[in-house]
C-alpha positions as CSV (number, residue, x, y, z in Angstrom):
1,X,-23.9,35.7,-41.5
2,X,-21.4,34.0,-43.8
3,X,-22.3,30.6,-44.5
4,X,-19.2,29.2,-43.2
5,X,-20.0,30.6,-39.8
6,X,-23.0,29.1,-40.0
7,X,-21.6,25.9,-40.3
8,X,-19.2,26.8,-37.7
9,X,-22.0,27.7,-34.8
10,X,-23.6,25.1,-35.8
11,X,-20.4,22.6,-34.9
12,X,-19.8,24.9,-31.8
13,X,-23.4,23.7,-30.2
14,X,-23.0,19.9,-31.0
15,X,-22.4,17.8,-27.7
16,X,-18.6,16.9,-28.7
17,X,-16.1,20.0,-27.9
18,X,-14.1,18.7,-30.8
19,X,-16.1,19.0,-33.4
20,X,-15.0,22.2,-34.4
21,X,-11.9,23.9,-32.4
22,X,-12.0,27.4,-31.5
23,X,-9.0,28.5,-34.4
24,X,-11.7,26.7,-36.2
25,X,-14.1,28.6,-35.9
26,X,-12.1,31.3,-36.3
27,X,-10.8,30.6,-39.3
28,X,-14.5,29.8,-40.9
29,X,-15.4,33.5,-39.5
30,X,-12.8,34.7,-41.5
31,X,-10.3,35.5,-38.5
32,X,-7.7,32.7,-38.6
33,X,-5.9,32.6,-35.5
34,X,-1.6,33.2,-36.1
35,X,-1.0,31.8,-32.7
36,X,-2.6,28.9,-30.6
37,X,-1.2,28.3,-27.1
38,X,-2.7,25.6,-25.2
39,X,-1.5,23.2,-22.4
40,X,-4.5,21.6,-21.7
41,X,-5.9,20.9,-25.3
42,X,-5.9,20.9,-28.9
43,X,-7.3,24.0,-30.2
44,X,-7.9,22.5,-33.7
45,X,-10.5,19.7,-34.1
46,X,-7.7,18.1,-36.5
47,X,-4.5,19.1,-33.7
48,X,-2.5,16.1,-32.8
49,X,0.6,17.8,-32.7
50,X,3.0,18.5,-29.5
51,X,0.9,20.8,-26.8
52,X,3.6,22.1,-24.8
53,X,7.4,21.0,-23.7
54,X,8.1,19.5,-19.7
55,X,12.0,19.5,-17.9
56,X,12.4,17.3,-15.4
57,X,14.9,17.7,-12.8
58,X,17.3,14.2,-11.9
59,X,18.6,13.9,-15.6
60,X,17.4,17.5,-17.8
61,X,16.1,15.4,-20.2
62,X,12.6,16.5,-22.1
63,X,9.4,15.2,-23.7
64,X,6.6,16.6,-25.5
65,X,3.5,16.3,-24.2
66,X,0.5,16.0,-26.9
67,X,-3.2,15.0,-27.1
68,X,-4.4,12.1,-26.0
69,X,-6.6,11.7,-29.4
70,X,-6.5,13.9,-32.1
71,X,-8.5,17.7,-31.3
72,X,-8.5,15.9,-27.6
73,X,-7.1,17.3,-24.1
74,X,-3.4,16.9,-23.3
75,X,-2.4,13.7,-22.0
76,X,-1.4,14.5,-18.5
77,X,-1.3,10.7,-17.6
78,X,2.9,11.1,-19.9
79,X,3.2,13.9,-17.8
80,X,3.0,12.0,-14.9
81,X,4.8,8.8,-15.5
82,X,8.2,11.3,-16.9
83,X,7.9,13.4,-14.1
84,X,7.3,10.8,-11.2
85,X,9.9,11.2,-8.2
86,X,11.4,14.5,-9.4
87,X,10.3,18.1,-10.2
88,X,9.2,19.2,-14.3
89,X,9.3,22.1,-15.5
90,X,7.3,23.7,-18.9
91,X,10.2,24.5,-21.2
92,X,7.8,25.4,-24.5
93,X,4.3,26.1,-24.9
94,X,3.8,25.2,-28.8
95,X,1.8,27.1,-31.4
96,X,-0.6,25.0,-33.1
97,X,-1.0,27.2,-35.8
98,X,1.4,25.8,-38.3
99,X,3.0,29.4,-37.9
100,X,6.1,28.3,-35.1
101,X,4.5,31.0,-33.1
102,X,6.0,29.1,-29.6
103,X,6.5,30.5,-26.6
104,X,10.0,30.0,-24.4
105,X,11.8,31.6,-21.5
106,X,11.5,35.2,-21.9
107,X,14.6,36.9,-21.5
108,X,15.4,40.1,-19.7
109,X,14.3,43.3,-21.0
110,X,13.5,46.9,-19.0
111,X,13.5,44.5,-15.9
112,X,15.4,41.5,-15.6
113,X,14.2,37.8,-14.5
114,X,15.2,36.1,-11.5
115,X,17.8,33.9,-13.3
116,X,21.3,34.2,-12.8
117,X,21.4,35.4,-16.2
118,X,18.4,37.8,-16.1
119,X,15.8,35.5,-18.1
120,X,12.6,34.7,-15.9
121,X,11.7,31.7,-14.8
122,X,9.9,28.8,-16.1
123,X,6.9,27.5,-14.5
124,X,6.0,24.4,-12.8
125,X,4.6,21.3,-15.4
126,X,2.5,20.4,-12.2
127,X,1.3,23.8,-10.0
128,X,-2.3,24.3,-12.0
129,X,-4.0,20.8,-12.1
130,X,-7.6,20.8,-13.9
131,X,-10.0,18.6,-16.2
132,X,-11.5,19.0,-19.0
133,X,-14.6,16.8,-19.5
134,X,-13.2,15.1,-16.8
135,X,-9.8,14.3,-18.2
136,X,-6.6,15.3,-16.1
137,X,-4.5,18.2,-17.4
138,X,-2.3,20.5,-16.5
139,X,-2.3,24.4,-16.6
140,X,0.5,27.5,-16.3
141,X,0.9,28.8,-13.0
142,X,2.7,31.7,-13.4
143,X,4.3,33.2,-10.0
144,X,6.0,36.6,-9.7
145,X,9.6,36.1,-12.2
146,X,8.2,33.4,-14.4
147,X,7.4,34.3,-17.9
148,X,7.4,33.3,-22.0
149,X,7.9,35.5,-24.6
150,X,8.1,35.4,-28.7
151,X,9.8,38.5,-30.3
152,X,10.5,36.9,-33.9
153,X,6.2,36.1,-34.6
154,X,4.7,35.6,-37.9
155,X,1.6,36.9,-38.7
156,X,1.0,39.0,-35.8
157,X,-0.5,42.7,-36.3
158,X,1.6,45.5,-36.5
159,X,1.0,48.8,-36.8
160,X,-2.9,49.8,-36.3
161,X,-3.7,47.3,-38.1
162,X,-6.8,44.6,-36.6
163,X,-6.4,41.6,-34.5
164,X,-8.5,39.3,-32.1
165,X,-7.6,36.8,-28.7
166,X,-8.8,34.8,-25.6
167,X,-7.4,33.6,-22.9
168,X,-8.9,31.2,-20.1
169,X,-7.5,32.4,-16.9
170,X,-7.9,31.2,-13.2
171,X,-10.2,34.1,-11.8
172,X,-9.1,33.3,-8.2
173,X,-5.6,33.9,-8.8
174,X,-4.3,37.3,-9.6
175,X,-1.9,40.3,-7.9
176,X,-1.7,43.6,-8.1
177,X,2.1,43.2,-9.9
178,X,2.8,44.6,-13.4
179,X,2.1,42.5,-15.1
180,X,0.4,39.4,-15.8
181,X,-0.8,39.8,-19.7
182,X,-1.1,37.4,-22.9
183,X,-1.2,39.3,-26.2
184,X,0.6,41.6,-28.6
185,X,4.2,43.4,-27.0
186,X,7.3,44.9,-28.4
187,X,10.3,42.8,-30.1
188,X,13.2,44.2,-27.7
189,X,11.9,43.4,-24.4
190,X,11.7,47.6,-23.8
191,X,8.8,49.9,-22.8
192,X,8.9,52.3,-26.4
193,X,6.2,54.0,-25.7
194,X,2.2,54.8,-25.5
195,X,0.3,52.1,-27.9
196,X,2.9,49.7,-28.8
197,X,1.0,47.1,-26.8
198,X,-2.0,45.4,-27.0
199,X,-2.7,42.7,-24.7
200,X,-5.2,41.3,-21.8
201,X,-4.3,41.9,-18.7
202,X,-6.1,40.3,-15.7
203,X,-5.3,41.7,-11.9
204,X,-6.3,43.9,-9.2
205,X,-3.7,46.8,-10.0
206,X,-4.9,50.4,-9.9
207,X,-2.4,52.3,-11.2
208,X,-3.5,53.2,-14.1
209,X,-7.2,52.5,-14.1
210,X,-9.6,50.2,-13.0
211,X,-12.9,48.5,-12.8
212,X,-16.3,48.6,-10.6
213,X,-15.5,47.0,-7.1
214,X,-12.0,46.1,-5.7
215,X,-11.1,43.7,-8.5
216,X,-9.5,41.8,-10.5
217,X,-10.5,43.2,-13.5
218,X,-10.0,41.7,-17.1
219,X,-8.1,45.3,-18.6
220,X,-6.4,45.9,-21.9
221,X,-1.9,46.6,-21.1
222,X,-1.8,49.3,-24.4
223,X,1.7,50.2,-23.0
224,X,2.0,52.6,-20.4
225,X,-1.5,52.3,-19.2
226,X,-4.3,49.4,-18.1
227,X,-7.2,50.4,-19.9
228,X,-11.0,49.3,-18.9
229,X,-12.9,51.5,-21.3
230,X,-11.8,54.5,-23.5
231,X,-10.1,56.5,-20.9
232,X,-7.4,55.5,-19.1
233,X,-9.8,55.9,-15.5
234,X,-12.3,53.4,-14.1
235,X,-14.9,51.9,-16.0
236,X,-17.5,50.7,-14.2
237,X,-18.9,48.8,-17.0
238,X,-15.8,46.3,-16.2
239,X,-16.6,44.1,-13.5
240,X,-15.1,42.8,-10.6
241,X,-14.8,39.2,-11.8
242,X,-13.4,35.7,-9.8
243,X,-15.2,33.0,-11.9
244,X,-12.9,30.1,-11.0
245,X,-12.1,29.6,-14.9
246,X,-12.3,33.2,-16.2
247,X,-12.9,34.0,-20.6
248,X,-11.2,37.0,-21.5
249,X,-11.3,38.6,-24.4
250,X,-9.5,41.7,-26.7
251,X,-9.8,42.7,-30.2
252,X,-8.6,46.2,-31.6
253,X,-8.3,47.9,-34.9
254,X,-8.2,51.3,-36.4
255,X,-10.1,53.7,-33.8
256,X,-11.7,50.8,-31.8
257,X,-11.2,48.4,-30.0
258,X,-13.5,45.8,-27.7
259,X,-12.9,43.7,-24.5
260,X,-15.1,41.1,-23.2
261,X,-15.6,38.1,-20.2
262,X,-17.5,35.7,-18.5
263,X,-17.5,32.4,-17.3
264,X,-15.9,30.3,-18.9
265,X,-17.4,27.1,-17.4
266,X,-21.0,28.5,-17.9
267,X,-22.9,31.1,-19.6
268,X,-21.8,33.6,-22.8
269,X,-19.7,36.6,-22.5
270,X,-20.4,40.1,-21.4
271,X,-18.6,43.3,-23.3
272,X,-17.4,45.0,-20.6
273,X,-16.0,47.8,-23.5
274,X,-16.6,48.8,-27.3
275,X,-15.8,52.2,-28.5
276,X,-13.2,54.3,-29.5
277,X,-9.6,54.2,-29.0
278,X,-8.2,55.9,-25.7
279,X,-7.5,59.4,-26.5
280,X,-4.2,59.9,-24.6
281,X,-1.2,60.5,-27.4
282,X,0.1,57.4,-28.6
283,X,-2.9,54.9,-28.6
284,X,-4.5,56.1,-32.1
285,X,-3.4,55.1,-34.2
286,X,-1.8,52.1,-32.3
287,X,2.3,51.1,-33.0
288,X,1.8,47.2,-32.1
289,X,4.9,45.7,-32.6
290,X,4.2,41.9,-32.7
291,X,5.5,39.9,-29.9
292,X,3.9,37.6,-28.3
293,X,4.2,37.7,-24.2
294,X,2.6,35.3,-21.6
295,X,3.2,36.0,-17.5
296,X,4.9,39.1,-17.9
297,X,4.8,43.0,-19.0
298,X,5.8,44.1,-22.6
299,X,9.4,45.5,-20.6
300,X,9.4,42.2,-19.0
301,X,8.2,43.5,-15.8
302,X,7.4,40.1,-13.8
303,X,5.8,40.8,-10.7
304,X,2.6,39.6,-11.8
305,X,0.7,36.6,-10.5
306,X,-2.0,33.9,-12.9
307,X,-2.5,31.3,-14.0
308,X,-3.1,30.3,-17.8
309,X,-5.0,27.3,-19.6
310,X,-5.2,28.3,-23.4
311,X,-5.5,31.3,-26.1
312,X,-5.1,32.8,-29.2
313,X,-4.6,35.6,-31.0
314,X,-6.1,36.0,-34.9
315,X,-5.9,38.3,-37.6
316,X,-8.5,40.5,-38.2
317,X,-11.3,41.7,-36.1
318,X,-13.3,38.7,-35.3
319,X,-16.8,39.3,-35.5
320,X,-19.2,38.5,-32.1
321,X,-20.7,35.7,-33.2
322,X,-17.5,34.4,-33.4
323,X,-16.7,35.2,-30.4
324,X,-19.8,33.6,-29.1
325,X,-19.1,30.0,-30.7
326,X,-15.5,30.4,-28.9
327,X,-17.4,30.4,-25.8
328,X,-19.6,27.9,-26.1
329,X,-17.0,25.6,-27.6
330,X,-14.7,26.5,-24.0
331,X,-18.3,25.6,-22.2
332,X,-18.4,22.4,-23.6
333,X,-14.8,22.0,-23.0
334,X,-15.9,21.4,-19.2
335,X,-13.3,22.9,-17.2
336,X,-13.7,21.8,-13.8
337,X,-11.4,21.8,-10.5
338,X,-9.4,18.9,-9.2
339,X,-7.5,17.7,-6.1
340,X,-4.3,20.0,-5.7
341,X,-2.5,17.6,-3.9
342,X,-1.4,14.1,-4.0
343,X,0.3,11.2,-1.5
344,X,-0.6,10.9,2.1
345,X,-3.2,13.1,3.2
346,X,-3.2,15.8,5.9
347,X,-6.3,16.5,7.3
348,X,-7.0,19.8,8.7
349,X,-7.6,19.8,12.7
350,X,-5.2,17.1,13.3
351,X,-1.6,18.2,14.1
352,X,1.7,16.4,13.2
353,X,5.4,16.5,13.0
354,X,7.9,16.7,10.1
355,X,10.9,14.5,10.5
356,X,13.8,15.0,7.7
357,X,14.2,12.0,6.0
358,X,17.9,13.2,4.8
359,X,20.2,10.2,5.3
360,X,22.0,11.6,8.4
361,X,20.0,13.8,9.7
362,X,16.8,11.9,9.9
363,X,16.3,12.7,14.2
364,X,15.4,16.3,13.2
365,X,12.2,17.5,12.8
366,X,10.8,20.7,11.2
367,X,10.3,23.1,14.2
368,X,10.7,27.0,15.0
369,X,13.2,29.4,17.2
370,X,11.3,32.6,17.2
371,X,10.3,33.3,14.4
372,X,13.5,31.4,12.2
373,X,12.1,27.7,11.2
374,X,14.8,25.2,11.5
375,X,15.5,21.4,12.2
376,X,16.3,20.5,15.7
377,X,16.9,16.9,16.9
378,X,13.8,16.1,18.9
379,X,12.8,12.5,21.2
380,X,10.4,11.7,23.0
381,X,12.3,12.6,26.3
382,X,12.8,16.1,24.8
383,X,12.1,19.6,26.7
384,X,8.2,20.2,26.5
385,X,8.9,23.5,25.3
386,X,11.0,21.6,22.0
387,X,8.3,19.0,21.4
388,X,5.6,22.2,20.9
389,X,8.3,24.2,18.9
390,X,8.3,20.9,16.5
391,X,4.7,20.5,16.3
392,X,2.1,22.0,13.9
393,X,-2.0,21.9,13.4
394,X,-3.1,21.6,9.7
395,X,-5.5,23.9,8.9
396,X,-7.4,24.9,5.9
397,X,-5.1,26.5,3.2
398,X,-5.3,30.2,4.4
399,X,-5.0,31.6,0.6
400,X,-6.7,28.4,-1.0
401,X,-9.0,26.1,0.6
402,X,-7.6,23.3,-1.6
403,X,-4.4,23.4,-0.2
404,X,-3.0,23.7,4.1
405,X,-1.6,25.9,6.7
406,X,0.3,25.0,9.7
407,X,-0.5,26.8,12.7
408,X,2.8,26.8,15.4
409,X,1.6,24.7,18.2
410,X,3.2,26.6,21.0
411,X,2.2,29.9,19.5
412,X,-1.6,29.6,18.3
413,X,-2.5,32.2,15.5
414,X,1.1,32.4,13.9
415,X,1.9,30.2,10.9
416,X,4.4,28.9,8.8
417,X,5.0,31.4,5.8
418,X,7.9,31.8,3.6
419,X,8.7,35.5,2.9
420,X,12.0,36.0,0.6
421,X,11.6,32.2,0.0
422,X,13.0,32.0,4.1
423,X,10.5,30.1,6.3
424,X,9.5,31.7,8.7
425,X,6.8,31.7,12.2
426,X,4.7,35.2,12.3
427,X,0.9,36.2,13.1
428,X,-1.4,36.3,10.4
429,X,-2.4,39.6,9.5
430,X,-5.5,38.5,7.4
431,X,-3.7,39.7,4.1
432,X,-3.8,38.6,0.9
433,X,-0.5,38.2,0.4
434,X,0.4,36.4,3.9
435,X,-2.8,33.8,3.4
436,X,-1.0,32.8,0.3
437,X,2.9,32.4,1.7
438,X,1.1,30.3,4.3
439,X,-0.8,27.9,2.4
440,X,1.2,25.0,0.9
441,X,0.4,21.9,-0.6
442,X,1.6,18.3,0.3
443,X,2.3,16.0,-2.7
444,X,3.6,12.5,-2.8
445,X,7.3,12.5,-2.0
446,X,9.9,13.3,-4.1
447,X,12.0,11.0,-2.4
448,X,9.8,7.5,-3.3
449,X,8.0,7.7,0.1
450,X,6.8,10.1,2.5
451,X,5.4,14.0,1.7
452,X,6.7,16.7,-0.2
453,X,5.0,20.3,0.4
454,X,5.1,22.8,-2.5
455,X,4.4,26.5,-1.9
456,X,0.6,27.2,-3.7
457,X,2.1,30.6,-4.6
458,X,5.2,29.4,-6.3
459,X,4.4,25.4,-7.3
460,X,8.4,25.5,-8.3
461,X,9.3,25.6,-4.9
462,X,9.2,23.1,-2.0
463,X,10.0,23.2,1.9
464,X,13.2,22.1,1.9
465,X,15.9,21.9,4.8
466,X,19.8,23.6,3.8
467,X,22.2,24.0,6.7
468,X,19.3,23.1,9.3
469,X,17.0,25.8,8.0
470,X,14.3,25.7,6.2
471,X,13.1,27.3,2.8
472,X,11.2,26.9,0.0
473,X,13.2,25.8,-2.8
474,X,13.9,25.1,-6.5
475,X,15.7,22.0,-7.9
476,X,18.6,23.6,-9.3
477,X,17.6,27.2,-8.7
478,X,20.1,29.9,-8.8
479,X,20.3,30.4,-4.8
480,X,22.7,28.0,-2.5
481,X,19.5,26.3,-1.0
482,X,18.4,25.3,-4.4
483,X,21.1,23.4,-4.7
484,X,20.4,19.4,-7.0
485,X,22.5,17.6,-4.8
486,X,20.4,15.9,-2.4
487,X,17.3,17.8,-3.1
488,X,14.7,15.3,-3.2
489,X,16.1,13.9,0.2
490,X,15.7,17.1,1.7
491,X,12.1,18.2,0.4
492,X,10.7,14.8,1.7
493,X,9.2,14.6,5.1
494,X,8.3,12.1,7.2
495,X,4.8,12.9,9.0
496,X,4.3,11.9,12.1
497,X,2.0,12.3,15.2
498,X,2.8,15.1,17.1
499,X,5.1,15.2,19.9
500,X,3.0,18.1,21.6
């Protein structure tokens, strides 16, 4: 062992998680890291640069959010006070580097974003609260047509040649969409073939290979294939893994390549895969192109679903005790969970009403016909049948316990779900994907008082009434309901008692 790296491990197991970043140690192992994206913290014990980039919605304007100290965790607290009363988005993660390796917008590729003109969407500054040694930060949420992309990197490998990264995921939160990755992807946005990727890739999604157990597994995107070991089938060294904060892991050079995970609030890391390159045609030697992708496929698929707290990618092939010091240094980082929502709470078992709070229109309430979810003007000397149709039971959040679901009053075991971003009413089937387009979580309103509910699945988007129905809804999206004018009016609700 090098002495440097001993000097490095040797910072990585002091009680301070600044004492030696992980591009640090990195760099002391001979493995610099090219790119460091991080929205949480500095990954450089001497960082005191810009972290990442927030948009807020009344005036457009931005601000750079950095450390709090220098090598410290981002300060959330400037987050806050920009954003307060209006919705922010993350316009720029920023490479810490010294390289300008930053991450923005991707644009549209072999599939096109959800934008108007085909870029994806940018993610919400607020949707993945955490701390870090008990400090507030914030993390990316990516939903299914957000994504950031870097085709014009320097420093990154090309070719076959060898290269390292880590990225801290959310273990709980993961699809079976193509593709939610961070890594190494082509400059043009297009699929060109077998090897030309090499990225992690966290998710339940089968079609290519998989894992032991139903997933989600921590799997290498090589282009054209998911990869948990040397063939492109299942490797049931490669676990099913749902650590709430999730170390992942992926290094590759000529003929080999690695991939590795574990908890990334306690314990080391597990290889899950060491060996050979896969032997399908195309994938040795590798064609890595260079781009940098985060959220999204290296076509710019963007049906996958994550969330992301840091990572890097290096040059070279960093050694395991490397590795090892990065792990113990994101130990000691102390990631930990914190409340998901904010302003008045809602308790589950009680039941309530939601009255709008739109100047003009604030004697309708939030209530159902069928299945549509509207606003109907509702009083106390209302038809019983009205008074039910406007009243909902908070429950536990369906697809995360952090979070609620509203149970129709009148029609017990249906719930309030948004499918196509529509609201609707309609049984729950017990699936994945209806548990989490029926949990929702209330925040402090956007309009100064009252409650604001944003979708868990898609933190951009809040229950909003258009027209007297009901969506979820972006502040200045690209459909008629997302619509600035009047927005924070119309995503703030008055809670009240129940009528039923």
């Amino acid at each position: 062992m090098s002495s440097r790296l001993t000097i490095a491990l040797a910072l990585a197991a002091t009680s301070s998680f600044v004492a030696a970043g992980p591009c640090d140690l990195y760099s002391a192992g001979g493995t610099p890291c090219i790119a460091a994206h991080s929205t949480t913290r500095a990954l450089y014990n001497s960082f005191s640069g810009s972290l990442y980039q927030v948009r807020r919605g009344s005036d457009n304007t931005t601000t750079n959010i950095a450390p709090v100290s220098i090598g410290g965790v981002a300060n959330a607290a400037a987050q806050d006070t920009f954003c307060a009363s209006t919705t922010c988005l993350i316009v720029q993660i920023y490479d810490q580097s010294g390289r300008g390796n930053h991450l923005t917008q991707a644009p549209p590729g072999g599939f096109r974003g959800p934008e108007s003109n085909g870029y994806d969407n940018l993610a919400s500054a607020t949707g993945a609260p955490v701390t870090l040694n008990g400090q507030k930060a914030y993390g990316v949420f990516i939903s299914p047509g957000t994504g950031y992309r870097n085709n014009k990197v320097s420093g990154s490998a090309t070719g076959d040649a060898a290269e390292g990264m880590y990225a801290i995921f959310d273990g709980t939160t993961f699809s079976s969409g193509c593709c939610f990755d961070y890594g190494n992807a082509e400059i043009n946005n297009l699929d060109t073939g077998n090897g030309h990727m090499e990225a992690i890739y966290f998710g339940d999604n089968t079609a290519w290979g998989s894992g032991a157990g139903k997933g989600p597994w921590v799997m290498a995107d090589l282009e054209n294939g998911l990869f948990s070991g040397q063939g492109s089938k299942q490797n049931t060294n490669d676990p099913t893994v749902n650590y709430r904060f999730l170390t992942a892991t992926l290094k590759g050079g000529p003929n080999k390549w690695a991939m590795k995970g574990g908890n990334a609030a306690s314990g080391s890391l597990t290889t899950y895969y060491n060996g050979a390159r896969p032997t399908a045609a195309g994938y040795n030697p590798m064609k890595k192109e260079g781009a940098i992708i985060l959220g999204i496929g290296g076509d710019n698929s963007v049906s996958g679903q994550g969330t992301f707290y840091e990572g890097v990618m290096t040059s070279g092939y960093p050694s395991d005790d490397v590795e090892n010091a990065v792990q113990a240094n994101i130990v000691a980082a102390k990631y930990a969970t914190t409340s998901m929502t904010s302003g008045p709470a809602l308790t589950p078992g009680s039941s309530l009403s939601l009255r709008v709070t739109t100047s003009g229109y604030d004697t309708r309430y939030l209530a159902h016909t069928g299945s549509t979810v509207n606003t109907q003007a509702v009083t106390s000397s209302s038809a019983t049948s009205l008074k039910q149709q406007a009243s909902w039971t908070v429950r536990t959040g369906l697809g995360n316990s952090a979070c609620v679901s509203f149970e129709s009053k009148d029609t017990p075991g249906s719930y309030l779900r948004h499918y196509n971003f529509v609201l609707s009413v309609a049984a729950n089937d017990n699936s994945k994907q209806f548990k989490e387009d029926a949990t929702f979580c209330p925040n402090a309103g956007l309009g100064g008082s009252g409650t604001t509910i944003r979708a868990w699945g898609y933190p951009t988007r809040f229950i909003r009434h258009y027209n007297n129905v009901a969506y979820i809804a972006s502040n200045g999206g690209v459909h008629e309901y997302d619509a600035a004018k009047s927005f924070n009016a119309d995503a703030t609700w008055a809670v009240s008692a129940s009528f039923a």
